[in-house]
Each structure stands twice: as C-alpha cells, then as structure tokens.
SENU-697804 format. One line per 10 residues: number of its first residue (from 1); for each residue x, y, z of C-alpha. Coordinates in pm, 1 decimal, always signed. Each point is the difference from the previous one (the first is absolute). Layout:
residues N
NUM) X/Y/Z; ...
This chain:
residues 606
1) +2544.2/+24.2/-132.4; -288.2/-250.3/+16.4; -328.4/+138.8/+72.6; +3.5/-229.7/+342.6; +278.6/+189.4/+97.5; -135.5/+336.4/-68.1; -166.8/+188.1/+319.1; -370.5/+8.1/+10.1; -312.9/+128.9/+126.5; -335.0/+26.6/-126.2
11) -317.9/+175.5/+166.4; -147.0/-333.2/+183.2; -9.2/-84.3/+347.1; +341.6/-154.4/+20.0; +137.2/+351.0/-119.9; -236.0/+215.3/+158.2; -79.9/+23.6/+417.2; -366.3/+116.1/-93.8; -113.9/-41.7/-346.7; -306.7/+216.4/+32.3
21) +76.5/+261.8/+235.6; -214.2/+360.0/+102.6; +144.4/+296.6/-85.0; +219.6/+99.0/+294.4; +145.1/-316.6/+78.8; +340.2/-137.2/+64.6; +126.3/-242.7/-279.2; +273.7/-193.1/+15.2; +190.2/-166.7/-352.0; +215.5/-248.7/-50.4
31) +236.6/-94.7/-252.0; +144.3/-352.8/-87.4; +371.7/-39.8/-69.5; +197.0/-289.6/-114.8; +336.6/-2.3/+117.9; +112.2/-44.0/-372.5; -193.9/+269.0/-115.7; +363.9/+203.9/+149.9; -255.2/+290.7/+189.0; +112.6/+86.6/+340.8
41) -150.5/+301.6/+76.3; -348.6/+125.9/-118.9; -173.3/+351.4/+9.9; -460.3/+110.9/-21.5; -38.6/+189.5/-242.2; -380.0/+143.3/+104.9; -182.8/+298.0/-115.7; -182.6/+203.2/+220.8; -244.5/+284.8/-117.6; +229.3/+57.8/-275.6
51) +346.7/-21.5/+135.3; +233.3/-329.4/+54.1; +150.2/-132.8/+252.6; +327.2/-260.3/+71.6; -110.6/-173.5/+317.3; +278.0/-215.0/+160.4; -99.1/-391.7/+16.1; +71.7/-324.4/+229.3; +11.6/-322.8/+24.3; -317.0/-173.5/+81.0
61) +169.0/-383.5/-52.2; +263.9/-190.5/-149.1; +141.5/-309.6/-76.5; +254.8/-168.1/-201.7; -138.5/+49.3/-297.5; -189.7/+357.2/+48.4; -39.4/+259.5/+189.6; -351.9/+229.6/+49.8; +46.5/+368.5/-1.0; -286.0/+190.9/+145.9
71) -107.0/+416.3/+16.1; -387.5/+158.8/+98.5; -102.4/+307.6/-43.5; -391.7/+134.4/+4.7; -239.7/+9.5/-265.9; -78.2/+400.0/+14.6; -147.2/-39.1/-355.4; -248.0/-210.0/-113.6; +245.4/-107.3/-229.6; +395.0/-46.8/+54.1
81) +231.7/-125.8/-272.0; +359.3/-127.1/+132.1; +275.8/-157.5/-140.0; +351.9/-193.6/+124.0; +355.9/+166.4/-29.0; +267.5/-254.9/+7.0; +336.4/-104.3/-49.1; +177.4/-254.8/-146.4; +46.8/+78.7/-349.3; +335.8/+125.6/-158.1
91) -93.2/+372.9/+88.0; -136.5/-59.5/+342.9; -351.0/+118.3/-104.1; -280.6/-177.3/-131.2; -396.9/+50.8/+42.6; -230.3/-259.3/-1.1; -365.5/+68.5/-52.9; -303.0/-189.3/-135.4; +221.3/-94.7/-287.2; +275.7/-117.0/+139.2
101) +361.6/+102.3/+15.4; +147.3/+346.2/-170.8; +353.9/+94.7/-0.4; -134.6/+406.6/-112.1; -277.4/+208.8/+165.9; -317.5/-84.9/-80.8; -397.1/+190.4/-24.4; -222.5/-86.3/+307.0; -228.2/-146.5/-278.6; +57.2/-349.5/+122.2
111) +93.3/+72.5/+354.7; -203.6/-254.4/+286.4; -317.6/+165.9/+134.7; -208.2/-79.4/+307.6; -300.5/+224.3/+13.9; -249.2/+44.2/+292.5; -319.7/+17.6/-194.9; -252.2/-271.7/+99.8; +103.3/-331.6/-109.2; -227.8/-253.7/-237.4
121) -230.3/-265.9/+206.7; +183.3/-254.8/+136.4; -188.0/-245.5/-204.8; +156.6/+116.8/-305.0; +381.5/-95.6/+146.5; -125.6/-351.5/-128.3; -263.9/+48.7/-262.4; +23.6/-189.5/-331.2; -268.4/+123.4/-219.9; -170.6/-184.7/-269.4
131) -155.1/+219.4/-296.3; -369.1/-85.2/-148.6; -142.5/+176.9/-313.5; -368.5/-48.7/+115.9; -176.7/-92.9/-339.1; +292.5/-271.4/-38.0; +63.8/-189.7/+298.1; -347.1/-174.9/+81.2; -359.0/+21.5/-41.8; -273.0/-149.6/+208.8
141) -289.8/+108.5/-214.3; -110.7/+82.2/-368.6; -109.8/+366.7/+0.9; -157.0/+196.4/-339.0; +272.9/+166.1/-160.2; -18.6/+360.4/+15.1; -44.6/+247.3/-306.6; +378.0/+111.4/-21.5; +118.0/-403.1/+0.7; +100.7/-249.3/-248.5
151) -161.5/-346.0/+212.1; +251.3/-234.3/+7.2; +37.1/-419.7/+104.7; +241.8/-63.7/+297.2; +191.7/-170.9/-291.5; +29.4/+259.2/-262.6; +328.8/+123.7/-94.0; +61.6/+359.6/+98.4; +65.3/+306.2/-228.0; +353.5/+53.0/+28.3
161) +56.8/+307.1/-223.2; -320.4/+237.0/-105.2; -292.9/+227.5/+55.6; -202.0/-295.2/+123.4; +234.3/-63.0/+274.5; -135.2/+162.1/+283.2; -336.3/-99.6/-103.6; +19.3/-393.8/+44.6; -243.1/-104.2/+251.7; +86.4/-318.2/+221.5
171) -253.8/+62.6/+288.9; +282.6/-89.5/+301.1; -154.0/+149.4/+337.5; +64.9/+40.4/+408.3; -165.0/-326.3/+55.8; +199.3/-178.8/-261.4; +314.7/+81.1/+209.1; -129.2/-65.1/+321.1; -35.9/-299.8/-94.5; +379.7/-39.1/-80.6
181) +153.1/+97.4/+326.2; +146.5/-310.7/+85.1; +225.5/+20.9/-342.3; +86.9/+316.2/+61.3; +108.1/-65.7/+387.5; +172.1/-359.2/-147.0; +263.7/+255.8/-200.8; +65.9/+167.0/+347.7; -143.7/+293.1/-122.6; -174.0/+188.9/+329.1
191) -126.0/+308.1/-204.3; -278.9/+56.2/-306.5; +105.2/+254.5/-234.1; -346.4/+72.6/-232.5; +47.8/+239.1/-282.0; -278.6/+235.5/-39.2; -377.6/-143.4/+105.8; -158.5/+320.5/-8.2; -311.1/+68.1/-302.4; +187.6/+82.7/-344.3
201) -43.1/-86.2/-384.5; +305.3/-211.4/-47.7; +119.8/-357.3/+182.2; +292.3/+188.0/+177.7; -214.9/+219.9/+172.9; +274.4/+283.3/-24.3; -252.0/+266.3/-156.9; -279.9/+9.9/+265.4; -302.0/+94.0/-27.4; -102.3/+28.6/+384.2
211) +216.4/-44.8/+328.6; -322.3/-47.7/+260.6; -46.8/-344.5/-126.3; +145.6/-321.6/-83.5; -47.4/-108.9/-351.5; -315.0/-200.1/-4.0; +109.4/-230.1/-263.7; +247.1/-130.3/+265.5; -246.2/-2.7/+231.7; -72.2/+292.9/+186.9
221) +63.7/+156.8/+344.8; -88.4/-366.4/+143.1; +266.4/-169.3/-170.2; +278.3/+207.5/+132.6; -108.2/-33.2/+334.8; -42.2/-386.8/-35.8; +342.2/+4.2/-163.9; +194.0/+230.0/+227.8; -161.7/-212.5/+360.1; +100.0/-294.2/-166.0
231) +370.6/+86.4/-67.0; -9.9/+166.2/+367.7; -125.0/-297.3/+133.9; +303.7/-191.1/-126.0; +220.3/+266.6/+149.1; +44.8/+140.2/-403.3; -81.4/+352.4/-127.5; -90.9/+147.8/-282.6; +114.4/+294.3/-166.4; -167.8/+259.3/-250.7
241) +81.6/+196.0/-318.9; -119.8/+324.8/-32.9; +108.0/+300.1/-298.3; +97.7/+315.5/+175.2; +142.2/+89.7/-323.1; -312.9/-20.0/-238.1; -353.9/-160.7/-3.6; -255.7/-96.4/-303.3; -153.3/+220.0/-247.4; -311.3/-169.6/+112.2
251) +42.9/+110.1/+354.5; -261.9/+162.6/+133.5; +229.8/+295.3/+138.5; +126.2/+65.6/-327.2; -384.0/-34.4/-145.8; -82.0/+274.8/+232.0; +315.8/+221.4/-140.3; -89.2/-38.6/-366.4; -373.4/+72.7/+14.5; +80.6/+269.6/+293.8
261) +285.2/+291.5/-18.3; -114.1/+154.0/+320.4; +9.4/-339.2/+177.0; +210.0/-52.1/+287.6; +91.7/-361.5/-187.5; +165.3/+207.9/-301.4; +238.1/+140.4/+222.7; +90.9/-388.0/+64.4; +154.9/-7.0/-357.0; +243.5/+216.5/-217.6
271) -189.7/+135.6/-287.3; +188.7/+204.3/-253.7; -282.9/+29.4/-224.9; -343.4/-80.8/+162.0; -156.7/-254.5/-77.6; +203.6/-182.0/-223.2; +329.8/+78.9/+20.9; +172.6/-151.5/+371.9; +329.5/-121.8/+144.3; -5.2/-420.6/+8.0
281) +196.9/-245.4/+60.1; +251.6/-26.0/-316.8; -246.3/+147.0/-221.8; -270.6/-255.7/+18.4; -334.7/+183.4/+57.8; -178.0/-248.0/+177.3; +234.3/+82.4/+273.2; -38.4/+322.8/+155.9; +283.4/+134.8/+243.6; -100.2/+118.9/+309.1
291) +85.4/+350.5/+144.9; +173.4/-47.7/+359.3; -40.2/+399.1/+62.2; -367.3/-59.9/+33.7; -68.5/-47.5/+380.3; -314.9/-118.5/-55.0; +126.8/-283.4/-245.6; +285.3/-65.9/+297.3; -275.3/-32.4/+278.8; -234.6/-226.1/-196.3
301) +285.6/-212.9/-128.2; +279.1/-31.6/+232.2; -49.0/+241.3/+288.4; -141.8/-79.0/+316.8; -266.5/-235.7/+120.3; -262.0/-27.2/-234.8; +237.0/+44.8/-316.9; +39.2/-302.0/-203.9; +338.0/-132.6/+129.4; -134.2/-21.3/+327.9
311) -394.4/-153.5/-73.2; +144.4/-301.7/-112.9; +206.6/-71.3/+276.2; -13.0/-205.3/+293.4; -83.3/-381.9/+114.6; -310.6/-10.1/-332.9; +210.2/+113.5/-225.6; +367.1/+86.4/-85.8; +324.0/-19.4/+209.1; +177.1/+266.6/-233.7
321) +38.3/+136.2/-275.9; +240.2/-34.5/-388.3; -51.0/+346.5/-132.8; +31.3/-30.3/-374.4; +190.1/+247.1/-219.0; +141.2/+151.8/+328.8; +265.6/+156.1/-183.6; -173.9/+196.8/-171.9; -303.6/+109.4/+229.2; -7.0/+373.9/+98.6
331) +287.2/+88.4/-305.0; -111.2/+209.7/-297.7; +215.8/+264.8/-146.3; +162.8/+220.7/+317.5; -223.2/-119.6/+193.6; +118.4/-310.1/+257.7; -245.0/-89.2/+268.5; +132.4/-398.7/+58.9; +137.8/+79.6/+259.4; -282.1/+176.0/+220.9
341) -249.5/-315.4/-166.8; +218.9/-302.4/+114.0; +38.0/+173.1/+377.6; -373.9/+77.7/-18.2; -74.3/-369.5/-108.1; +202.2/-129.9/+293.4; -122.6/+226.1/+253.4; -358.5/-113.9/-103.1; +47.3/-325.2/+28.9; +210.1/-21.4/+282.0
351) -326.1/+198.6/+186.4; -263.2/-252.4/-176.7; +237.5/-267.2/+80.4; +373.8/-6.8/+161.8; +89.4/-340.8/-124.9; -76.7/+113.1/-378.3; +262.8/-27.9/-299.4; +68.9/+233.8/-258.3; +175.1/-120.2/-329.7; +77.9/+171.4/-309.0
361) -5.7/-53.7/-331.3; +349.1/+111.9/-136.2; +208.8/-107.6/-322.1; +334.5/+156.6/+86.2; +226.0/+251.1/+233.3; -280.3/+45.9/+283.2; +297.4/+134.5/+213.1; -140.5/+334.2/+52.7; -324.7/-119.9/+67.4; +79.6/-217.3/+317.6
371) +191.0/+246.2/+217.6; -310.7/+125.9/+143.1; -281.5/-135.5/+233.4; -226.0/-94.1/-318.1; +34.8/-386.9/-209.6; +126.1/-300.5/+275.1; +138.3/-113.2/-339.6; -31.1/-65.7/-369.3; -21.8/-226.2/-289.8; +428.7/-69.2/-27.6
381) -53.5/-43.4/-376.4; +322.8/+225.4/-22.6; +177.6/-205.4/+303.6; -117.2/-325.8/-16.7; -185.1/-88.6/-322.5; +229.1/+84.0/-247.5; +286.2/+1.2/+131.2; -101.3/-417.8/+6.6; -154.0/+13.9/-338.6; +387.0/+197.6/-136.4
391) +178.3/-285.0/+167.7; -202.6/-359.6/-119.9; -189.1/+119.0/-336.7; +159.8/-151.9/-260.0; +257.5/+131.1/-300.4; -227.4/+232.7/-257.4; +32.9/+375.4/-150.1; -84.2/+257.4/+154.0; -220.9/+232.6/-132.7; +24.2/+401.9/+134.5
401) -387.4/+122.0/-106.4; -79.0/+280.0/+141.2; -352.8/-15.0/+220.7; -58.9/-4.2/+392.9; +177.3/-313.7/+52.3; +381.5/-117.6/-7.8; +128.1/-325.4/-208.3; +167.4/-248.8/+198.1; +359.8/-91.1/-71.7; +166.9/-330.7/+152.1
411) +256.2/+99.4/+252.2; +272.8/-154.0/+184.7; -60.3/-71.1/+389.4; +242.0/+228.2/+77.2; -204.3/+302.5/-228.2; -361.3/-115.5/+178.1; +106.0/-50.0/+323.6; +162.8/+361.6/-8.7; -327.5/+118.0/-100.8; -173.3/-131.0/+271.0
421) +221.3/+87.0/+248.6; +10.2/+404.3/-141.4; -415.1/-22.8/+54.4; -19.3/-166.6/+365.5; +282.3/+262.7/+78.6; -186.4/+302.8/-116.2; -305.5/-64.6/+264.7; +16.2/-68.5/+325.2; +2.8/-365.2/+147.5; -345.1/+3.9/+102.8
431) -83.2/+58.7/-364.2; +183.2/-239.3/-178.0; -82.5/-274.4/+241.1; -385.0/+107.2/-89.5; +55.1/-1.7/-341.8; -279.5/-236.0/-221.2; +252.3/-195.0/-153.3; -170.4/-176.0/-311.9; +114.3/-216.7/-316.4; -323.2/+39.5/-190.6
441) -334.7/+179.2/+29.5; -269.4/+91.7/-179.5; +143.2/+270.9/-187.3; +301.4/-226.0/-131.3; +80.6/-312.7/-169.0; -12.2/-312.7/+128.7; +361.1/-91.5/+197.4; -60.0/-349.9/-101.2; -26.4/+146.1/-425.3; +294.7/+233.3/+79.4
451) +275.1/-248.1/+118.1; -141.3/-329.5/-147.8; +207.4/-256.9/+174.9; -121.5/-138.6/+291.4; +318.6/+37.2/+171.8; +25.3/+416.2/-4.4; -374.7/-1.3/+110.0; +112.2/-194.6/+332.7; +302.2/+274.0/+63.3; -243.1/+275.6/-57.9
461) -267.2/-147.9/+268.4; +284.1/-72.2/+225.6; +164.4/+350.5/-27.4; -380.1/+155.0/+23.5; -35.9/-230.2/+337.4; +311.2/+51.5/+143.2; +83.9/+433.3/-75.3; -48.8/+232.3/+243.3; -334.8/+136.3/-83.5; -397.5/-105.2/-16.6
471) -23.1/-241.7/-218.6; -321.9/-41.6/-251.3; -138.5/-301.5/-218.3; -165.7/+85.2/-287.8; -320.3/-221.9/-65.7; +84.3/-246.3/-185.2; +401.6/-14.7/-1.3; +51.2/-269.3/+266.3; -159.9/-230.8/-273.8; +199.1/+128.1/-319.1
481) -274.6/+168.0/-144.0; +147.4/+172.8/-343.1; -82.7/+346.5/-136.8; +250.8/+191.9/-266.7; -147.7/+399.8/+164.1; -218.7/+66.8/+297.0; -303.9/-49.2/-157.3; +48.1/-334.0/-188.8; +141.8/-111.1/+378.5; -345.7/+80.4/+123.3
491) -139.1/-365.6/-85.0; -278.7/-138.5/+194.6; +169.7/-208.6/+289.5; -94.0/-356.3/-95.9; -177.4/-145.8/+275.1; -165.3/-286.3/-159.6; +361.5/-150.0/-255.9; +222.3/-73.5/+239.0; +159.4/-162.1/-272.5; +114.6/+366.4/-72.2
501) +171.4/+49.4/+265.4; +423.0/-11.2/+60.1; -54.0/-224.2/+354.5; +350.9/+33.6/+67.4; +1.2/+366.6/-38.7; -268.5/-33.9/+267.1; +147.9/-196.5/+198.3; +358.4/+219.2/+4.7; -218.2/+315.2/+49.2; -113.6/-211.7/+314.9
511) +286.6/-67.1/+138.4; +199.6/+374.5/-72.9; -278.4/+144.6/+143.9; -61.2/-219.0/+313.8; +368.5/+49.6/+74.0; +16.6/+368.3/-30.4; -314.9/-48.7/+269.3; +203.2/-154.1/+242.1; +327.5/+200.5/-34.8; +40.7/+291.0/+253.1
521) +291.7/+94.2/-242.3; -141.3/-15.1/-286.6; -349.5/+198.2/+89.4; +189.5/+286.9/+183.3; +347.0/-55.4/+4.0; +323.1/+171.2/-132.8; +160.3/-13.6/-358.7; +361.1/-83.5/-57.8; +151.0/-70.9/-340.0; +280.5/-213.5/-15.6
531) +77.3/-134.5/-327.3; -122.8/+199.1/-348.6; +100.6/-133.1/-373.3; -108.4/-15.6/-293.6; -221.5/-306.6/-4.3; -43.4/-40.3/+394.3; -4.3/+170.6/+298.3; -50.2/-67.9/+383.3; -132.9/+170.7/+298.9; -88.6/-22.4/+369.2
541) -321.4/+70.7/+174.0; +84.6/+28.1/+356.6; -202.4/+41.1/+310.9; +144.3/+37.8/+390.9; -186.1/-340.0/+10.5; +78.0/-180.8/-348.7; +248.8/+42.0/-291.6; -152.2/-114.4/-386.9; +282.2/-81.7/-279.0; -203.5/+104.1/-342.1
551) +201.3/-147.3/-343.2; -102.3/+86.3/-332.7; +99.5/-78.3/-362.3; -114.4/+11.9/-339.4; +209.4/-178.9/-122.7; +325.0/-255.3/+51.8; +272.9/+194.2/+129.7; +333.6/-8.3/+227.4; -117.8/-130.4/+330.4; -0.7/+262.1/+263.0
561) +196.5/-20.4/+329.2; -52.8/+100.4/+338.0; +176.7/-21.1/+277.4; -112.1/-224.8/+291.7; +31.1/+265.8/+225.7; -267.5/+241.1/-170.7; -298.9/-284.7/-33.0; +103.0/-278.0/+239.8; +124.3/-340.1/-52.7; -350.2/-147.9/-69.6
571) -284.4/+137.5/-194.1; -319.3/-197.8/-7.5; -160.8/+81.8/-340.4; -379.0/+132.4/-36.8; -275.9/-33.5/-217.0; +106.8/-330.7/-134.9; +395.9/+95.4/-14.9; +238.9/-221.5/+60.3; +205.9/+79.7/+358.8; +397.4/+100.3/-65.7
581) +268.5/-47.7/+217.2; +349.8/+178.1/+23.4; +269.6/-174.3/-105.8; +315.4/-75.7/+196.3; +194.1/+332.4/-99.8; -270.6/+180.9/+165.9; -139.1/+96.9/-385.7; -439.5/-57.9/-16.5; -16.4/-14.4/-443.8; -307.0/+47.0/-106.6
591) -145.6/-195.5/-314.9; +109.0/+119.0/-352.6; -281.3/-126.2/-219.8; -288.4/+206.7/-141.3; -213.8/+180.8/+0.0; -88.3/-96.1/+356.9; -131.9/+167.2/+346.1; +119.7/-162.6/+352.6; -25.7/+127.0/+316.8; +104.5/-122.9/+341.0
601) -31.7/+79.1/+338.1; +384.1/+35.0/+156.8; +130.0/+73.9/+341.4; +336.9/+210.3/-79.6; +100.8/-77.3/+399.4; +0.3/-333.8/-101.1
C-alpha cells in the first residue's frame, strides 16, 4: 500500500480539536482514511490513569476519496497517550501509532500524546533561530586581551585541534552584533541564540567564572541591554545559554568551596576528597559539577525570583533560555534530580516571564525527559541532525571508537526517515514540533565540510526549513563557511571579504527561509509522508488553511508519482522551484534528477 493511501493523523491542529488543552477538558481526535487504505471501521485506544480504553468512533466527513473518523475523550492526566485500532488488513486488526501501521500488538512507547501542561510562547510556533558564538561573529571595538587569552587578528586562522583552542582570542562583542541585525533578520531568522556571555577563562564561555555579570570583554551589562532593545525593537528576541550542569573552576562559588569546607558554596559542589578531588564534567577539572540537592545552589541558580534564570530575564535582557548539558544536569551515580531542575527552571521563568523558552541541550533519546512539564524542547541532534547527516554524507568507513559520541554511517532514506519518525513518536506533538532542529553548530563540523557538494547543502537547508520543528542557523552556514570539528567551524565571520562568501548559498538560505515565514503549513502545520526510498523521499506539510508538497533527493533516482488526487492538479513551486502540473492520467511526477530540494504549494481539492 502506498503511504498516501495509508490512514493518518499526527498531533497538529488538523488532527487535534484543541492542541493545548487544561487538564480536565474534552478533546476530540480525528483520524484520516483513504478509501484505498481498505479500513472501514476504527477503534481509541486511550489510557486513562493506568488502564485502556476502546472508545467507539464516527464520522466527522467524507468524500470520494476519504472519509474522517472522529472520537473525544478528556484529558484527566496531564498526559494521555492513545493510539488507532483498525481494520483492513488480512486479519482484521491492525494498530497504527506514531509509527505507522502494525499488523501485531505493539508497546505504548510510540503511542500519540496530548498533554495539558502549559504550552511554549506562542512566538516560538514560528521562531527560526540564528546561533552566534560571541568572540566570533563581530566586534565593534579593540579591547586588551585578558591574561588567560592568546590575542588574535579578525583574520587569523583558528586552532582546530589542541590545548590552545579554547584560548584564541578574537575580541567579538554585544555591540558587534547589534550592529548585524539586519543580516540576521534578511535570513528570516526572528530569534538570537548567544552561547555563553557570562565572565569565564576560555572564548566559549562554558566554564564561568561569575553569573551576576555579563562578560566585560563583550561589553558589559550595557551591551546586552542595547542588544536585547534593539532586537525587541525589530519585533526579534534573544535567547541565553546558561550551564545548569557545571560552571568554571574560576567561579567564584567554587573559590569559596575550595578555600572554605564549612561554606554554604561547598555544598554547591560534589567533593569526594576536599579540596582537590570533585565530580566534573567528563573529567576535566576546570569544570566542576554542580550538586542539585543543595537548595541553596537551586534558589540562587534556578529557583525563584532573584535566582539566576530569572535576573536575566525580561524586555533588557533574554527571552529564554538553551540550557547546556541538560542531559546530564542533576544525574550523578543513583542520584537523578533532572527532572525536579527542568520543572523548577520552567516554573521560574514562566513567574519572571510567561512568554519565556526553555531549550535543552541533548545528543540522543531525550524521550524520557519530555513527558513532564520541564524542557518546551531540545536540540533534535538524535531526530533531526543526524538522521540528515546518515542520509547525504558521502560513501567512507566507518569507524566504531569508543568515547561519548556515535560515528555516523550513510543510510538509506528509508533507514533515516524511520529514525526520525521512532523520535517525534516517542514525545508528544508539542515536543517534536518545538524541537531545535539544527544542521551544524558550534559543537560540530561545518555542514558545508561534511557534504561538500553544493547540491546536498541546499537539501539539508531545505529539509532544516521545511521539518516540523524550530529551526536554527548556525553563524556562519548560510555563507558556506567550512570547519572539519566544532572548533575549527568556529572561524571569525568575515565581515570585511565578501569575496569569501558562497552568495548563492545566501541567497537560497534567503529564500528557504522567507518561505517557511510565510507558510502557515510549514511553521505549524501537520506531517504526512508519502513517498520514502532510498535516494528520495516526499512529504506534506498541511495546514486547515494551506497544503506544502516537500521533494528531496540526493541523488538521480526513479521519479516519484503521486496521484492528482492527493496534491492537486497544479502545484506552484517555491523558493525558486519550478511549478508542476498533473498530467492527463491524473499522475503529478515529480523531477528525478539530483540531489535536489523542491517544494510547492498545492491545493489537493483542486
């Protein structure tokens, strides 16, 4: 059976009578069914404190082609998974869940879920963030080096590889970006992500030495507010990065803890041997981990009014908050406190601010993490990112080394795009569609080094633009800026040699982004596969108000098909594609060459 003709329903509005309901209310579901799919007769599978339920369904509407089943029920728990019983297969049973279509019984792993926590601010439905590392973006004044730097030129190479690395000193600051905004909005980017800007001894900032001030070497308290009114004043915001996890060795917390036993500071930290022996951050010492059974550390970090989280809030400063290392903040040994810090995080900042994000940091499975009232959403590096890098990296070995981080293997589009339908199905809706979907950041290569042909670089915008998700630009990417690890890709952005820059990269990173602006569907609507090989694969983003036809290859391959009836008879192309038009069997065939990324908008009525 084609995917097209396969049921489907996904946790967007379309699907779902109230997307963000209170606990208590009625919710009503509906489920999609092609006539071919052979399904007559559906059952709702919900659970309810602990116990299912088979609730009878109807039909909502119908035509020709389909017919909407429908079934509500109320949201007694803040979170209720459900799934569709069906039949139409040889036995006369079949479940479809978040994955799709089984012929056995399945786990409620990848069951739906609506939960009635408080949603994300409506801002973020349409964010697209764009990631600065401070000390490389832009600079609007020469400041001294301090003692812990190497001073470098704007035009110095970086130190890719070494103990120098996170010494180099290229003296970016606020100011320098401020003066950038109108780049930054050009992308259609309507949200500053800034990596650390608190005091510290390295250029990433991630060891601080102090959270009651911004750094001065980019410029102070001052700077930040002049930043942060002039991204508000464009109708932009500006999010922060702060390390729950860990701080510096230099920071003055930890100072206090070393020279002090007795302190209240040292109960901030998890000594083993005082002074010198202390639980970090993967064994580097300049990192010390923090000790999230501490209510004093709690209150002055990340709970209540004046703790950290919540100072730097508000119209002078920060719209939300990336929490780096999330993952691993509040685990050590038995102990497993993430869950009590990310709820404690958002119910600070919801108090200093209701219209606050909260992002995590997160390499892999953050399943279990985001079934509670804690992260909006997280970095979909396990999702997103590699399921993208798996499918367009090119041929080459691959090496199993053991360390903190996984190789990555080119895979068919049938392997990646099971991979990142298995995540979006193991969180609710609300999460995936909040998900920071990324291609690069600071911490990895450069996506332009990875995939090297122009081509694959294009599909990889266009998926990041076009995915359910938020999506963030990495400083730097939208003109092909190279890097072969995260910290080579950390090259001054080169302001002043144009000359260096990939204009039509630009100028598709433009137009993607633009589009994905003015798309309903696209910012907040529904996900519906409908073609998946090897070498290309096709989707729908779909909207009550607006249907999107996305088409990707990465390479030449046999054209894919569609029915007339599914997309319409006429799609008018976006972002510089060419418009399609069905042809006189009633057959819309997509183009075959690649690697290549189309999209079009298409009225299936039509």
């Amino acid at each position: 059976m084609q995917l097209w003709d396969q049921p489907h329903h996904d946790g967007s509005a379309m699907y779902v009578s109230n997307p963000t309901p209170e606990l208590g209310d009625a919710v009503t579901v509906f489920l999609r069914v092609p006539r071919a799919s052979g399904v007559t007769k559906a059952l709702l599978r919900v659970c309810i404190d602990g116990e299912q339920a088979l609730l009878e369904t109807s039909i909502d509407r119908q035509n020709a082609d389909e017919f909407w089943l429908k079934a509500g029920f109320l949201l007694e728990n803040p979170v209720v998974n459900y799934r569709w019983l069906l039949d139409g297969s040889p036995s006369g049973y079949q479940w479809f869940n978040g994955t799709g279509l089984h012929t056995r019984d399945v786990t409620d792993a990848c069951d739906f879920r609506i939960t009635a926590y408080s949603p994300p601010p409506a801002w973020a439905n349409s964010a697209v963030l764009y990631q600065i590392f401070p000390d490389r973006f832009a600079k609007s004044v020469d400041r001294p080096a301090p003692d812990w730097a190497i001073p470098e030129d704007w035009e110095n190479k970086v130190i890719g590889r070494g103990p120098e690395t996170p010494y180099q000193y290229f003296g970016g600051d606020l100011d320098g970006i401020t003066t950038r905004l109108e780049h930054i909005a050009s992308l259609g980017a309507d949200t500053v992500y800034l990596t650390p800007i608190f005091p510290a001894r390295s250029n990433h900032r991630y060891d601080a030495s102090s959270f009651d001030q911004v750094d001065p070497l980019l410029g102070g308290d001052a700077a930040l507010r002049r930043l942060s009114g002039a991204l508000h004043d464009r109708g932009m915001r500006l999010l922060g990065d702060l390390t729950t996890n860990h701080c510096g060795d230099a920071h003055e917390w930890f100072r206090t803890a070393v020279e002090d036993p007795q302190s209240v500071e040292a109960g901030f930290f998890l000594f083993t041997d005082h002074p010198d022996e202390y639980v970090c951050w993967f064994g580097h010492k300049s990192l010390p981990k923090f000790n999230h059974s501490d209510p004093e550390l709690r209150r002055r970090l990340y709970e209540g009014k004046d703790s950290v989280v919540a100072r730097w809030l508000g119209p002078h400063g920060f719209d939300g908050w990336r929490i780096d290392v999330a993952n691993m903040t509040g685990r050590h040994g038995t102990t497993d406190l993430n869950h009590m810090v990310s709820t404690t995080l958002r119910r600070t900042m919801a108090e200093a601010d209701p219209e606050a994000l909260l992002l995590a940091e997160h390499n892999h499975d953050a399943s279990q993490d985001l079934q509670v009232d804690g992260w909006h959403g997280v970095m979909n590096y396990a999702g997103f990112t590699r399921p993208v890098w798996q499918w367009l990296k090119p041929p080459a070995a691959v090496p199993l080394e053991p360390g903190p981080f996984v190789s990555i293997p080119r895979l068919s589009g049938k392997d990646v795009v099971g991979s990142m339908r298995d995540f979006a199905a193991a969180v609710p809706w609300r999460a995936a569609a909040h998900a920071l979907n990324l291609v690069g950041s600071h911490d990895t290569f450069r996506v332009s080094t990875l995939l090297g042909d122009p081509r694959l670089v294009t599909v990889a915008f266009g998926l990041l633009a076009t995915m359910p998700g938020i999506p963030m630009l990495w400083a730097g990417d939208e003109i092909g800026q190279e890097g072969v690890n995260g910290e080579d890709g950390r090259r001054p952005f080169p302001w002043d040699n144009p000359d260096e820059w990939d204009h039509e990269r630009l100028a598709t990173t433009r137009a993607l982004f633009q589009t994905r602006n003015q798309s309903e569907a696209l910012r907040q609507g529904g996900l519906r596969w409908l073609a998946i090989g090897d070498d290309a694969f096709a989707f729908l983003r779909e909207s009550a108000n607006e249907t999107v036809l996305i088409h990707a290859s990465r390479a030449d391959h046999a054209a894919i098909r569609i029915p007339a009836r599914v997309v319409g008879t006429r799609l008018r192309g976006l972002a510089g594609t060419p418009d399609v038009h069905a042809e006189a069997s009633g057959v819309v065939t997509l183009p075959s060459a690649g690697p290549a990324f189309a999209m079009w908008s298409c009225d299936p009525s039509a």
